[in-house]
C-alpha positions, 0 to 999 in steps of 0.5 A: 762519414767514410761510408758516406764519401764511399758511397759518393765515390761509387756513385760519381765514378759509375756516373762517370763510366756511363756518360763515356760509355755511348763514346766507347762503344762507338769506339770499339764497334768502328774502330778496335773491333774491325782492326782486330779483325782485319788482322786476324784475316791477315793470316787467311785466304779470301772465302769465296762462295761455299769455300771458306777461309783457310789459315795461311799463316805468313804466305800473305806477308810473303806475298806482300814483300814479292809484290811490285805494286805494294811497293810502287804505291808505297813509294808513291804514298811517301812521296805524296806525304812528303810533297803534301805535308810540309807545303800544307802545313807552312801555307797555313801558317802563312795564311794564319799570319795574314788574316790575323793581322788588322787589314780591310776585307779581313773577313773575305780572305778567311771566307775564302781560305777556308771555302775548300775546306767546307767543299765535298772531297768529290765536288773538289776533284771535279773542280780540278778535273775540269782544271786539268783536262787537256785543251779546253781546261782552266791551267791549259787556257790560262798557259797556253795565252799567257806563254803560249804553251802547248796542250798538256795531259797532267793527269794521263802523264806518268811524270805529272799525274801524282804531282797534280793530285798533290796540288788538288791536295794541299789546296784542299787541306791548306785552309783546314789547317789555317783556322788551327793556327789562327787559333793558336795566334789568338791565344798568344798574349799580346803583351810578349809581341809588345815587349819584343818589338819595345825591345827592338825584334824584327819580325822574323825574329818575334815569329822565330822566338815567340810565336812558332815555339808557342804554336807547336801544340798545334803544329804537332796536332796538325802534323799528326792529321796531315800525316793520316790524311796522306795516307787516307786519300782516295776520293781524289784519286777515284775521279782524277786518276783511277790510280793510272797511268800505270799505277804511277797516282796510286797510293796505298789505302786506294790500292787497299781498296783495288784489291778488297773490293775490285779484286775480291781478295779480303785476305791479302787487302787485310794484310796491307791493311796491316801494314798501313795501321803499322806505318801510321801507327810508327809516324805518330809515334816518331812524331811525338817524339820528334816534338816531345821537347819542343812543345810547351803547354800553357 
């Protein structure tokens, strides 16, 4: 009998080792293997025709810590995370909370709540393109009859050009977070509201005490995305900016991209590749333990 549910054990586990295994190639073909690469390259110079690589220890990092640029488009991504990120995820809630109410054409504003979601990222940045260019676009029109405000450059102006890609990208990313929260609305039971309004709650007060703290799974999920999102953008930046004008709408996966593939140097865009893993990697984990003790699992 023993040898029996053995043999039945081995079985399910080599079972279960081959059904994950297709997910964990995958997985390490496109994602452990090329990060483990790309830091041992960190270490070398680029290769360049017959001459190859050379091991070069820190020299990358150091240049890394002298270099204007890293720490522009570093300061640039910050601003950017923090200019996307709470905006996207607030504007969702809102939206999760007005189409989950009974309302006519419920349907329709969650078509077009979620609509740029679907849209492709290069498609969208040519839509606000048109939208922000000087003199015939749709902002310069609308302000110009509406306030009689002169021509506007918002994506050639140092001052506005990053703000502007920040808008393009909270409209983008706003209604991909909705249909989250509006998950996670539909799965609260309807008899805790019940009770606090028999009670007498506001409904500032049954958000505040029931709904939010119930949502903070999904709000942890979601946080974790926009945070990598902010961080991973560049199809925007390629047809609004080109990270211009003087760097001021460059971020740091665009600037990762400028120098492995417009400069050739692999060597020294490996090590930035680094330094974003490494910031990506300690903002999850400084999330987690921001919401560790707030979020409950049902």
């Amino acid at each position: 009998m023993t040898s029996h549910r053995s043999v039945r054990f081995r079985r399910d586990w080599i079972h279960g080792w081959l059904l994950l295994l297709p997910a964990m190639v995958f997985l390490f073909a496109f994602t452990h293997i090329p990060a483990i690469t790309t830091i041992i390259n960190s270490f070398y110079s680029t290769p360049r025709g017959r001459r190859e690589a050379k091991f070069l220890g820190l020299t990358n990092y150091e240049r890394l810590l002298d270099d204007a640029v890293f720490w522009k488009v570093l300061g640039n991504n910050l601003w950017f995370a923090l200019g996307t990120i709470p905006v996207s995820v607030a504007l969702a809630i809102v939206m999760a909370l007005w189409v989950n109410d009974k309302m006519a054409g419920r349907g329709f504003l969650r078509m077009a709540f979620f609509t740029p979601t679907v849209l492709p990222l290069i498609a969208v940045a040519n839509i606000w393109l048109f939208f922000y260019t000087p003199g015939f676009g749709l902002i310069d029109q609308l302000t110009s009859a509406l306030f009689g405000w002169s021509s506007v450059n918002w994506l050639g102006d140092p001052a506005t050009a990053l703000n502007a890609v920040i808008v393009v990208t909270v409209w983008k990313e706003a209604g991909f977070f909705m249909i989250f929260y509006l998950a996670a609305l539909q799965a609260i039971p309807v008899t805790l509201t019940e009770a606090a309004r028999i009670e007498g709650a506001s409904r500032w007060t049954i958000f505040w005490r029931i709904t939010f703290p119930l949502m903070m799974p999904t709000t942890l999920f979601v946080s974790i995305n926009a945070v990598i999102n902010s961080f991973r953008l560049v199809d925007h930046i390629f047809i609004l900016t080109d990270g211009g004008p003087d760097n001021a709408s460059s971020l740091l996966l665009f600037y990762i991209y400028e120098t492995a593939f417009r400069f050739w140097e692999t060597g020294y865009g490996a090590t930035l590749t680094v330094v974003l893993l490494l910031l990506l990697s300690l903002m999850a984990i400084g999330q987690f333990f921001l919401f560790d003790r707030r979020v409950h699992y049902k």
